[in-house]
The first five atom37 places (N, CA, C, CB, O) and aatype in JSON, in Angstrom:
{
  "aatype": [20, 20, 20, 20, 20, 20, 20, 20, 20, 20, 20, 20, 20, 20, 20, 20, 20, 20, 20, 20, 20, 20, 20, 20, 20, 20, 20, 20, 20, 20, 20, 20, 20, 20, 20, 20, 20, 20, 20, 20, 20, 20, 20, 20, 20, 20, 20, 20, 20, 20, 20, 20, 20, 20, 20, 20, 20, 20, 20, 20, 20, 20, 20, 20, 20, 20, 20, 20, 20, 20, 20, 20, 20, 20, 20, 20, 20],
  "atom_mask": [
    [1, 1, 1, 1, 1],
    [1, 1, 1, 1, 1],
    [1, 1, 1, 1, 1],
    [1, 1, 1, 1, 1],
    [1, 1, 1, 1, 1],
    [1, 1, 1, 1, 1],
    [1, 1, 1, 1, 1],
    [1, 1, 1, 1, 1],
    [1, 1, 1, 1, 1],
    [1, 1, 1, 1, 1],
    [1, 1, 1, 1, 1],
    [1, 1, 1, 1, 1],
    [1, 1, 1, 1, 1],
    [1, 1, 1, 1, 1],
    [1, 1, 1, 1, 1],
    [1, 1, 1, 1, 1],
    [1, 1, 1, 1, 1],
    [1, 1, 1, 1, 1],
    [1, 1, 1, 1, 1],
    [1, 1, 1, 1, 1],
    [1, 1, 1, 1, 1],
    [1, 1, 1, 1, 1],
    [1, 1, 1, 1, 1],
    [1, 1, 1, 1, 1],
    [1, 1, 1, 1, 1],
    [1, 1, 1, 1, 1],
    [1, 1, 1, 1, 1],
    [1, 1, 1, 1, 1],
    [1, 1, 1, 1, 1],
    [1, 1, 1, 1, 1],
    [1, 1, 1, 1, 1],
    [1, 1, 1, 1, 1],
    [1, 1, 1, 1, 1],
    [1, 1, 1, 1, 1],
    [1, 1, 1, 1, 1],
    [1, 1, 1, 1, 1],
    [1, 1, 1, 1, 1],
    [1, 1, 1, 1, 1],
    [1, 1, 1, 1, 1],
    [1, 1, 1, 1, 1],
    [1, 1, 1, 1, 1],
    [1, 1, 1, 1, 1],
    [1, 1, 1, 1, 1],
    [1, 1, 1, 1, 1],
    [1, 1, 1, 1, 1],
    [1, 1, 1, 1, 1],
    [1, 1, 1, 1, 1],
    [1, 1, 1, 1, 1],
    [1, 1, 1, 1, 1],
    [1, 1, 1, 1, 1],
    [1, 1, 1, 1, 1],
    [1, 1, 1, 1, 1],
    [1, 1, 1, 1, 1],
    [1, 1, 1, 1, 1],
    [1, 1, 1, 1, 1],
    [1, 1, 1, 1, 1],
    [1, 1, 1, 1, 1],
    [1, 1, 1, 1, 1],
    [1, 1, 1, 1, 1],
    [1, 1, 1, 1, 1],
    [1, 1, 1, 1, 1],
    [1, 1, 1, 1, 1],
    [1, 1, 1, 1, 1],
    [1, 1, 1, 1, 1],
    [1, 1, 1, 1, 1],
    [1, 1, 1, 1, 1],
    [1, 1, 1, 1, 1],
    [1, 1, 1, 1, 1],
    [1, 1, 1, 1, 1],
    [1, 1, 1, 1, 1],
    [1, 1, 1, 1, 1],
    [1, 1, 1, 1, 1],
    [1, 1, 1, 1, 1],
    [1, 1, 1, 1, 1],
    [1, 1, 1, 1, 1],
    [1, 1, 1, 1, 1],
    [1, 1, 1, 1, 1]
  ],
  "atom_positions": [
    [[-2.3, 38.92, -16.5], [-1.94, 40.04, -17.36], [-2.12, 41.32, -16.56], [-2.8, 40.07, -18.67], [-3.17, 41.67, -16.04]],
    [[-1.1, 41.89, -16.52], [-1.69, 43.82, -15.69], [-2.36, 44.58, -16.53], [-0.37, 45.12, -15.26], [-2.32, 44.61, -17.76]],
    [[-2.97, 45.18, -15.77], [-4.03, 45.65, -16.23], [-3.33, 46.83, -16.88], [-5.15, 45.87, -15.21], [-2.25, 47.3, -16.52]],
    [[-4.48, 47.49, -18.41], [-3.74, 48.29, -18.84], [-3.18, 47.64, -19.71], [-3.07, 48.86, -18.09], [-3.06, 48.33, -20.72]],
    [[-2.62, 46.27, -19.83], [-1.65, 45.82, -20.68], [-2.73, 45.18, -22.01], [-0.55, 44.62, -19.79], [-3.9, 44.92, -21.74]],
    [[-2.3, 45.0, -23.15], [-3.5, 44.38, -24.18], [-2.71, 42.64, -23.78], [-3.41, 45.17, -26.49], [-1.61, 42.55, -23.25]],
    [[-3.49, 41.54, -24.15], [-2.84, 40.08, -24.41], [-2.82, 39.68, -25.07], [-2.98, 39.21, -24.06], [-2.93, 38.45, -25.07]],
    [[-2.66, 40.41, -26.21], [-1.99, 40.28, -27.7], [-1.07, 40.88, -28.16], [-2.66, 40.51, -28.59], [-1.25, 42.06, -27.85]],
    [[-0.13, 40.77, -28.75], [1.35, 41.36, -29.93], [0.45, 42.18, -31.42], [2.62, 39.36, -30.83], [-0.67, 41.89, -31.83]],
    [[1.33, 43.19, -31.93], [0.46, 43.3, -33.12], [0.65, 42.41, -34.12], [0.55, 44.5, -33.69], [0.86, 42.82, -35.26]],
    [[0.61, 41.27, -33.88], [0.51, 40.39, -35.02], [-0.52, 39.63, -34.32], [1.87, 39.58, -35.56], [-0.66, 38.51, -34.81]],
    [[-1.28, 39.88, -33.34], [-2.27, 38.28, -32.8], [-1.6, 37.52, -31.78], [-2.5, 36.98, -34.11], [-2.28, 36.75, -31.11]],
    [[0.2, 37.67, -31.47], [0.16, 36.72, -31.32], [0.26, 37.01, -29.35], [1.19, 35.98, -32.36], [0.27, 38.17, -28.95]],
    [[0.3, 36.29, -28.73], [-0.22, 35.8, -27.02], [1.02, 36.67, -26.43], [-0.16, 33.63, -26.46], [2.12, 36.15, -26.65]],
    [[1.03, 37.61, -25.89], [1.6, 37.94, -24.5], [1.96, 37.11, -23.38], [0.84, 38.66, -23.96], [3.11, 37.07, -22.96]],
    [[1.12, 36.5, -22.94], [1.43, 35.91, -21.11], [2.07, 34.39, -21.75], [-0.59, 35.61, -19.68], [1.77, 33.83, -22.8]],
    [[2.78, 34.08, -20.97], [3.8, 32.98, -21.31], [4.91, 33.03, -21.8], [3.46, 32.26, -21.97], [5.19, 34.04, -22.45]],
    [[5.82, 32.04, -21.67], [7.32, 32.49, -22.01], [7.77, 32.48, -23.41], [8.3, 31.6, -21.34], [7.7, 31.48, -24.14]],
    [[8.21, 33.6, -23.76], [8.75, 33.56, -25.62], [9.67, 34.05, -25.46], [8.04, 34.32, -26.93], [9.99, 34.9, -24.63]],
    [[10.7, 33.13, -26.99], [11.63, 33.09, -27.12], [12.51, 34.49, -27.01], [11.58, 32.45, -28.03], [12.43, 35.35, -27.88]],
    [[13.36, 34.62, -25.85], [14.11, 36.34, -25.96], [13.93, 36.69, -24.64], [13.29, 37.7, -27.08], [14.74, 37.45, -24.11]],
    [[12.75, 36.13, -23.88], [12.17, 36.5, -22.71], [13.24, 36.33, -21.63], [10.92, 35.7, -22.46], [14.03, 35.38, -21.63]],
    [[13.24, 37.21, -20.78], [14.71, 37.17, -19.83], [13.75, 36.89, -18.17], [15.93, 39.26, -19.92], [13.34, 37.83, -17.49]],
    [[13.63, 35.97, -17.93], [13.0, 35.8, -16.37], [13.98, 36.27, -15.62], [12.63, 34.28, -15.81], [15.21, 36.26, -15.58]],
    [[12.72, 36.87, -14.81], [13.28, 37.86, -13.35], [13.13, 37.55, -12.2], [12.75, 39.11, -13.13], [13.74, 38.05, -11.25]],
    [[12.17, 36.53, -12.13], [11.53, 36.11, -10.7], [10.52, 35.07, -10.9], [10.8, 37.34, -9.91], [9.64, 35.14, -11.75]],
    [[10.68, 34.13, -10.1], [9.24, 33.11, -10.13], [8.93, 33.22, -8.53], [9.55, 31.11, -10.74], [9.74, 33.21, -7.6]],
    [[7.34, 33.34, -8.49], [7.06, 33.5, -6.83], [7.69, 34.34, -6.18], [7.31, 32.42, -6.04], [7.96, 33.99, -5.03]],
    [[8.13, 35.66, -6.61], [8.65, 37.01, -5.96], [10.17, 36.47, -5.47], [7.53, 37.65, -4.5], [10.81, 37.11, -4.64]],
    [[10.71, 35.11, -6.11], [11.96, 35.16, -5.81], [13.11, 35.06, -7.16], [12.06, 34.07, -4.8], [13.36, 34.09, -7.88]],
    [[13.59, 36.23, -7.16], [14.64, 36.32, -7.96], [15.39, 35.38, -8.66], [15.3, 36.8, -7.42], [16.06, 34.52, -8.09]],
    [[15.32, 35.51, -9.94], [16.21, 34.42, -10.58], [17.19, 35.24, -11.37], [15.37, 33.31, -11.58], [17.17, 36.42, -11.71]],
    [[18.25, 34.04, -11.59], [19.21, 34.94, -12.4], [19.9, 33.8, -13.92], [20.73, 35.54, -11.02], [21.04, 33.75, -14.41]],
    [[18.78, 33.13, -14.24], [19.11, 32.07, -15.46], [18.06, 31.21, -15.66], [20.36, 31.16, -15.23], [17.1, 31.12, -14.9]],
    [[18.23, 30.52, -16.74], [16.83, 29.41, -16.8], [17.09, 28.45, -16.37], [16.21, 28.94, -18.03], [16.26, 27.54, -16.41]],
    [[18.1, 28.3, -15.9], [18.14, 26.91, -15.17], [17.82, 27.5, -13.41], [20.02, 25.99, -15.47], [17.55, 26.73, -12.49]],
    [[17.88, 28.29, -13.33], [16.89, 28.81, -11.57], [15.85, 28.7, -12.25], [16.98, 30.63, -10.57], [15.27, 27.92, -11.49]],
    [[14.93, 28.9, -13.33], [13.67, 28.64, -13.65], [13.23, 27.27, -14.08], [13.37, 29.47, -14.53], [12.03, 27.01, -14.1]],
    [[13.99, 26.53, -14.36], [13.83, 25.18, -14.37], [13.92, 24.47, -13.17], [14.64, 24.68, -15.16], [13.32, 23.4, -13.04]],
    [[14.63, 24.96, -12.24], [14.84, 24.4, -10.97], [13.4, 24.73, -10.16], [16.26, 25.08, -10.26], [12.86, 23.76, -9.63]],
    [[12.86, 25.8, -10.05], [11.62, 26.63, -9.33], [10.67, 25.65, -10.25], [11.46, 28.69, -9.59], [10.1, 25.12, -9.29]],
    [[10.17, 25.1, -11.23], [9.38, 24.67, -11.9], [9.53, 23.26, -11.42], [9.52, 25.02, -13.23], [8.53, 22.64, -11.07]],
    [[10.91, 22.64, -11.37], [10.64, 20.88, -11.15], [10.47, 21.04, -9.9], [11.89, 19.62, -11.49], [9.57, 20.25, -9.64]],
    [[10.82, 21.7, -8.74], [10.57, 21.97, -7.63], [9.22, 22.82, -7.06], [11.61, 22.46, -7.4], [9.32, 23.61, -6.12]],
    [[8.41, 22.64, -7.51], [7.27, 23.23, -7.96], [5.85, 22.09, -7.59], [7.58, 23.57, -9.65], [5.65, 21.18, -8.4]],
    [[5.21, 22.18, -6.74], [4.25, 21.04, -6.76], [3.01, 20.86, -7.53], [3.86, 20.91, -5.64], [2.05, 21.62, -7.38]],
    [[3.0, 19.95, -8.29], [2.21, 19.26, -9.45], [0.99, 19.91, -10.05], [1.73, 17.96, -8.98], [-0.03, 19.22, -10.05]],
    [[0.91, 21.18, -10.58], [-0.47, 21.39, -10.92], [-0.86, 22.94, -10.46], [-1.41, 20.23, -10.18], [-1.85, 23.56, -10.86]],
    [[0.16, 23.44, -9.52], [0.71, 24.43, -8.72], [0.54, 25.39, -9.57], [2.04, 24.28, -8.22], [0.93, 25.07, -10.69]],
    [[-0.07, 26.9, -9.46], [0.27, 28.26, -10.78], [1.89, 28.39, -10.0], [-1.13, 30.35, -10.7], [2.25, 27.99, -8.89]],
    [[2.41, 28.89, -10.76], [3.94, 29.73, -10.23], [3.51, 31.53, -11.1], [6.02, 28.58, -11.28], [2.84, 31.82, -12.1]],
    [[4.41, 32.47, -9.94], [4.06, 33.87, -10.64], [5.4, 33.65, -11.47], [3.88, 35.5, -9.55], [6.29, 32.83, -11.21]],
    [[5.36, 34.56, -12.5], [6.88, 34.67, -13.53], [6.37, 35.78, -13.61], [7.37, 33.74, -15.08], [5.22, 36.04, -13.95]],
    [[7.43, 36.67, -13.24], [8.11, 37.73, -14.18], [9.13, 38.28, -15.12], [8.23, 38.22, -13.8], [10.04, 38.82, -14.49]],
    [[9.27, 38.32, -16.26], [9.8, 38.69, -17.27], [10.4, 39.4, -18.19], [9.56, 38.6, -17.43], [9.95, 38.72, -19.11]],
    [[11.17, 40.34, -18.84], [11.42, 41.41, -19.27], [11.8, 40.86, -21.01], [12.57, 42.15, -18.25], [12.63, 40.18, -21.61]],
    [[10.28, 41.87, -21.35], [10.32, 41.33, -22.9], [10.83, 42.32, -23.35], [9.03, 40.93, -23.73], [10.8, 43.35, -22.68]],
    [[11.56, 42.29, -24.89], [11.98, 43.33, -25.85], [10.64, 43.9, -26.22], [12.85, 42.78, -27.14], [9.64, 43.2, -26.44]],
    [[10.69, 45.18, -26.26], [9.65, 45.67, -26.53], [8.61, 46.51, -25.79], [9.29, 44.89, -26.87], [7.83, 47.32, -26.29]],
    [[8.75, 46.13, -24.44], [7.91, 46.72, -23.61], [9.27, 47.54, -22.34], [6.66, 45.34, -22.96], [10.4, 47.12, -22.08]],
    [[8.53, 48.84, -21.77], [9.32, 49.1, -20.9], [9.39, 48.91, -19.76], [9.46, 49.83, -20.92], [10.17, 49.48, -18.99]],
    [[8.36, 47.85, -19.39], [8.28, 47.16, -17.72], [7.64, 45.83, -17.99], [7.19, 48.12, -16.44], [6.82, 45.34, -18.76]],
    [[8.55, 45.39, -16.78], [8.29, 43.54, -16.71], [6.76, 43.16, -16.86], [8.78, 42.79, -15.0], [5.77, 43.87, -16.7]],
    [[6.86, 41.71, -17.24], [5.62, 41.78, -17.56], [5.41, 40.62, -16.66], [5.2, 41.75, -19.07], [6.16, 39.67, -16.88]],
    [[4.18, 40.4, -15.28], [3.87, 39.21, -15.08], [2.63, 38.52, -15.39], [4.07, 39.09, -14.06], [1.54, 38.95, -15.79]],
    [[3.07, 37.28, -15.11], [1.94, 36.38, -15.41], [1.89, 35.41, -14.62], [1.92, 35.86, -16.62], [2.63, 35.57, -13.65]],
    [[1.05, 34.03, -14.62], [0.85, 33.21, -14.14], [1.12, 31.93, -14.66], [-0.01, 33.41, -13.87], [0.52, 31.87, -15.73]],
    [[1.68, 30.92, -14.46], [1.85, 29.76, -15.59], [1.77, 28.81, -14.09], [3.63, 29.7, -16.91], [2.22, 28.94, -12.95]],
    [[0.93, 27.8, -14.82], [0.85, 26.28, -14.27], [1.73, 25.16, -15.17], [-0.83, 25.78, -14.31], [1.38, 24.55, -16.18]],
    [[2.98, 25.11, -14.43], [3.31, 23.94, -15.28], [2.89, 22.31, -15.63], [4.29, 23.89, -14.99], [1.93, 21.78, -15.06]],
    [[3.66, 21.65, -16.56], [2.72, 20.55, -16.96], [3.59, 19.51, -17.15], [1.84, 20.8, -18.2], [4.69, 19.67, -17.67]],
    [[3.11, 18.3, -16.72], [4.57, 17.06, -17.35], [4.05, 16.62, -18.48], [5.02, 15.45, -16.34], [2.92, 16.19, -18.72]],
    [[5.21, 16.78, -19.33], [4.8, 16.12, -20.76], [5.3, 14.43, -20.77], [5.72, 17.07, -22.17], [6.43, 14.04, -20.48]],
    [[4.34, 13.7, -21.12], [4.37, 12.28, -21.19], [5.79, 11.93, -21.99], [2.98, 11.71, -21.97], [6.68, 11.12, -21.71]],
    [[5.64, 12.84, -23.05], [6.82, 12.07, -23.82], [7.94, 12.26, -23.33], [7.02, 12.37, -25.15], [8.85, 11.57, -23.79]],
    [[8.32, 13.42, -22.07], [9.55, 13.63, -21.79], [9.54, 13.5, -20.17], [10.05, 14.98, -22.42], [10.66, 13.62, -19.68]],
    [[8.72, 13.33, -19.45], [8.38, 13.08, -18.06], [8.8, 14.48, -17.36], [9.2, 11.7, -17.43], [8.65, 14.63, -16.14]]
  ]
}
């Protein structure tokens, strides 16, 4: 979370991580231009790995980054 920033919405609800609307800008300081470059950077991504994401939410007037470790879900591999 940058500093300065709160990691909450005024409803409670979580800042850092991807929500629905969220337009990715970059994973690992390299530019993306769709979610499928962010799906690609993620399966290509080694196992357990943080990746940086940056983001541009409605609402705020500068990107917001964060950190996400992705995860394999059993039910969908």
């Amino acid at each position: 979370v940058a500093k300065g920033f709160p990691v909450s919405g005024p409803q409670g609800e979580p800042l850092v991580g991807l929500r629905p609307g969220d337009v990715p800008l970059s994973v690992d300081g390299e530019p993306i231009e769709s979610f499928k470059d962010l799906n690609l950077a993620v399966a290509m991504s080694a196992k357990g790995r943080p990746l940086s994401v940056v983001v541009r939410r409605e609402g705020f007037d500068q990107p917001l980054a964060f950190t996400v470790t992705p995860r394999v879900e059993p039910a969908t591999g």
